[in-house]
C-alpha positions as CSV (number, residue, x, y, z in Angstrom):
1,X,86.6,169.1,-43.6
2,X,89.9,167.6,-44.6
3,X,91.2,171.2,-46.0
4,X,90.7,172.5,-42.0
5,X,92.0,169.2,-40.7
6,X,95.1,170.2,-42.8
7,X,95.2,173.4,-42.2
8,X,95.3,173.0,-38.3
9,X,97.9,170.4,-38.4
10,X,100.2,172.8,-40.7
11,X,99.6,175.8,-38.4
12,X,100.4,173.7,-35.4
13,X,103.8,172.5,-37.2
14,X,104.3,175.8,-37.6
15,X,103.9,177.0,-34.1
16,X,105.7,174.0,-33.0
17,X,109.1,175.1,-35.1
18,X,108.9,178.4,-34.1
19,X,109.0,177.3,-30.5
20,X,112.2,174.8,-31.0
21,X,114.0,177.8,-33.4
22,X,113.4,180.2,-29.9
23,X,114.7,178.0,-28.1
24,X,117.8,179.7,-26.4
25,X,121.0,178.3,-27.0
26,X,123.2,177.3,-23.9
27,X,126.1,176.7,-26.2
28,X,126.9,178.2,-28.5
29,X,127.7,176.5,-31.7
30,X,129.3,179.6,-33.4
31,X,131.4,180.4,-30.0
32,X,134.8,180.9,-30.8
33,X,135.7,179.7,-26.8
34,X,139.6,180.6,-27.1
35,X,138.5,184.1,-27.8
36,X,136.2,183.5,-25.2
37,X,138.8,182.5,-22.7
38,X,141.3,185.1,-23.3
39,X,138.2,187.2,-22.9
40,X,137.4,185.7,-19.4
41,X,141.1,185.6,-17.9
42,X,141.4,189.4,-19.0
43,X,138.1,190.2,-16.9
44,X,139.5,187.6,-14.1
45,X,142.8,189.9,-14.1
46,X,140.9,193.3,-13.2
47,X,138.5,191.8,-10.3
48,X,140.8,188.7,-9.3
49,X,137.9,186.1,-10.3
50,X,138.2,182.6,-11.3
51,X,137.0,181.3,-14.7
52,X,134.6,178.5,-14.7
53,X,134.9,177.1,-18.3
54,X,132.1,174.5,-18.9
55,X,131.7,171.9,-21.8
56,X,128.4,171.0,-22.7
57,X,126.0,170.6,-25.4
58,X,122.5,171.4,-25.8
59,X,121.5,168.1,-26.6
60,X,122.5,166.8,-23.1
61,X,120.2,166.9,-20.4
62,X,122.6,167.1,-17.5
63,X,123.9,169.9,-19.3
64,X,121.0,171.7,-19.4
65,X,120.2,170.9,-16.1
66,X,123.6,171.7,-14.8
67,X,123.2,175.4,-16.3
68,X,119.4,175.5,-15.0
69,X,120.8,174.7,-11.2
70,X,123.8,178.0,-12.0
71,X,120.8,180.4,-12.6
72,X,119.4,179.7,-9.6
73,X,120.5,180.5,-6.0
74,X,121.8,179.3,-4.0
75,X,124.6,178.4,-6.6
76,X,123.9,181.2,-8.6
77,X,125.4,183.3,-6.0
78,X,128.6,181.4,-5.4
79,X,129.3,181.5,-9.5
80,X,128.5,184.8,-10.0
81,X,130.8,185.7,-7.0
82,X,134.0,183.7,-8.0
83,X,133.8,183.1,-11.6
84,X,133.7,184.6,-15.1
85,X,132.1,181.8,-17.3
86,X,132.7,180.1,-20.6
87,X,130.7,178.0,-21.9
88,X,132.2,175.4,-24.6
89,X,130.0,173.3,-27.2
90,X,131.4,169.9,-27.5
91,X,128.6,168.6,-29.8
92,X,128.2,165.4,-29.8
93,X,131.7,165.3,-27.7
94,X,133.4,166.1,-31.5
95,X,133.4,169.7,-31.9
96,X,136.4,172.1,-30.3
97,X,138.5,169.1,-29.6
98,X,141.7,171.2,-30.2
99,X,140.6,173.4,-27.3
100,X,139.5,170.8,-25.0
101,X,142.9,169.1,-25.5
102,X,144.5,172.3,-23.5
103,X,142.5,170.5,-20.6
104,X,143.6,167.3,-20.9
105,X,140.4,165.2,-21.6
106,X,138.2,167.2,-19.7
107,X,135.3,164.8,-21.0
108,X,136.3,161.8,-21.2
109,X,134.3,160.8,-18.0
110,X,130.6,162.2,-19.8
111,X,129.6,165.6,-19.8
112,X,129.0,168.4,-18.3
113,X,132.8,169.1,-17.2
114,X,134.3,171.6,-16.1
115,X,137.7,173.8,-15.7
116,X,139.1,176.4,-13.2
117,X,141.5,178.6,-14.1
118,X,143.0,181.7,-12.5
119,X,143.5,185.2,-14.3
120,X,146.8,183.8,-15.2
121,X,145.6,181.2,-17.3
122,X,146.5,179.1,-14.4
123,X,144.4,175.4,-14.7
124,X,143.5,174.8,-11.0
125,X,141.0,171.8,-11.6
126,X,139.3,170.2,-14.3
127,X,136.6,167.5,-14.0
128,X,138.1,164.8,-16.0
129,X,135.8,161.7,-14.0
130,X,132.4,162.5,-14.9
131,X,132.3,164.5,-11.5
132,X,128.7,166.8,-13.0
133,X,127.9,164.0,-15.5
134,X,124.7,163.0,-13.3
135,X,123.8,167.0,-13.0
136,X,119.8,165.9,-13.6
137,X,120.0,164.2,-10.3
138,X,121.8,167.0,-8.6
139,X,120.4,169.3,-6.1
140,X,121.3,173.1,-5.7
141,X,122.1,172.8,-2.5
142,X,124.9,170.4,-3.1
143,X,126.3,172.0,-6.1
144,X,127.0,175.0,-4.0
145,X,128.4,173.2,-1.4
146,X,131.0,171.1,-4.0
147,X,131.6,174.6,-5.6
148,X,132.3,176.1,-2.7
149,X,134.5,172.8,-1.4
150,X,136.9,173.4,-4.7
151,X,136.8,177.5,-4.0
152,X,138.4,176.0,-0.6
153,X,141.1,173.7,-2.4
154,X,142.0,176.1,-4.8
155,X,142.2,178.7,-2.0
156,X,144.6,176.5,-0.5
157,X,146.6,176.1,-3.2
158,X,147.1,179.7,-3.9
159,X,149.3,181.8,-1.5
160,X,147.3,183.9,0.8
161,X,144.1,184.3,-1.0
162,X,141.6,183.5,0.9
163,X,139.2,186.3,0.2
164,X,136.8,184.2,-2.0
């Protein structure tokens, strides 16, 4: 009896790090996100996207959640319309510090933060006050909406393109 005891609880060990190891990665660890950037900008520069840079870790719930909300519509729409993404591990807010640092301290107020940049390389916002840090709480609805209330900003900002 205690040999099938043992042998259930190793086979469900088993099954259970198989499950974690599928898990899917939302960021990266092994992302080079400079490449990844220049990347980006050059696709931004053939359809005159944005690019939506965000920094998260997998460890973060908000994060997750924030990337569960841009795979489903409404806001899915709205990102896929505007942006080319980049997504940016930040561990446990210590890994690719030198590239956050081209955004200021784009975390400094929690994570998930983000970045908007133009297909010049252009930084038109970056969410340096913990604006998505409470993404669990968020609805889809309203993410759309504040994505589409910086579209209009950045719109603004930029001479005669209004298109988006």
């Amino acid at each position: 009896m205690k040999i099938v005891v043992n042998t259930a609880w190793m086979a469900l060990m088993v099954l259970f790090c198989a499950v974690v190891s599928a898990r899917t990665l939302i960021y990266d660890p092994s992302a080079n996100p400079r490449h990844d950037l220049a990347q980006a900008v050059a696709s931004a520069a053939t359809d005159d996207k944005l690019v939506l840079v965000v920094f998260g870790a997998d460890w973060c719930p908000d994060c997750r959640m924030l990337d569960h909300h841009m795979n489903r519509e409404p806001l899915k729409a709205v990102i896929n319309h505007n942006f080319h993404l980049v997504k940016v591990d930040v561990g446990e807010k210590d890994k690719n510090l030198d590239f956050l640092a081209k955004f200021g301290n784009p975390i400094a107020g929690g994570i998930p933060a983000i970045a908007i940049l133009d297909n010049r390389s252009t930084i038109h916002y970056v969410s340096d006050a913990g604006e998505l840090a409470s993404a669990q709480s968020a609805k889809n609805e309203g993410l759309k909406q504040w994505f589409q209330s910086l579209l209009g900003t950045i719109d603004d900002s930029e001479s005669g393109d209004s298109a988006r």
